[in-house]
N, C-alpha and C positions, 0 to 999 in steps of 0.2 A: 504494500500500500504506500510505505514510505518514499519508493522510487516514482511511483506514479504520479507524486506532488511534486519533485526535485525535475523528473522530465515536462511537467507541466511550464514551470517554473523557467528553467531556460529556455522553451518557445517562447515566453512575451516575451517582445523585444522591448528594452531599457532606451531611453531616453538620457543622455549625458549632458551637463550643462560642464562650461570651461569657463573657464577666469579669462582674464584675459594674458595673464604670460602666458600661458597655454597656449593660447591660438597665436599670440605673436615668434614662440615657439616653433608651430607646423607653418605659419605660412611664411616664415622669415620675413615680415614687417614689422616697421616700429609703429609702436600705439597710434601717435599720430595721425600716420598712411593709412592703417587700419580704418580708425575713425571719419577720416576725409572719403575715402571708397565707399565707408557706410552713409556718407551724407550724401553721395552721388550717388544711391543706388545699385553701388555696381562689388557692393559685400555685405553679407549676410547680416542683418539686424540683432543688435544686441536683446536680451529680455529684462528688464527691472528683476531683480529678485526679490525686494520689498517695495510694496508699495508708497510713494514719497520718497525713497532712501535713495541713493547713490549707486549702491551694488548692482554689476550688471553683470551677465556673463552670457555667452556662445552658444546652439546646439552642434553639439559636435560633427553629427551625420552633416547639416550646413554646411561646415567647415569643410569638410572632409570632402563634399560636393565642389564647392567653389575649389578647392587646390584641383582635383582632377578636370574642372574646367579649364582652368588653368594649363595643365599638361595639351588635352586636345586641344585648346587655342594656340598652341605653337607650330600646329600642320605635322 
């Protein structure tokens, strides 16, 4: 019974949220760059972590989307 709840369990897929060294990290930009791409559109939108508060962080799969866009966009 016990393994039928542990295999259930890693089918849902998890959801990751990153900080932002993290993502300055995998995509090799500085905050900055990061932040101007996100004001253009053209990078993944941060999420509030509290509401009112400062804290924001990444979804990772985003992340992880936009670098591989990145790869095919070089032909």
């Amino acid at each position: 019974m016990r393994s039928n709840v542990n295999e259930t369990l890693q089918k849902i897929p998890t959801t990751r949220l990153i900080r932002i060294r993290e993502v300055m990290n995998l995509v090799g930009l500085s905050k900055s760059h990061i932040y101007h791409l996100a004001a253009q559109g053209r990078f993944p939108k941060s999420i509030p972590l509290v509401p009112g508060g400062t804290s924001v962080a990444w979804i990772e799969t985003e992340i992880e989307d936009f670098i591989n866009q990145q790869i095919k966009a070089r032909g």
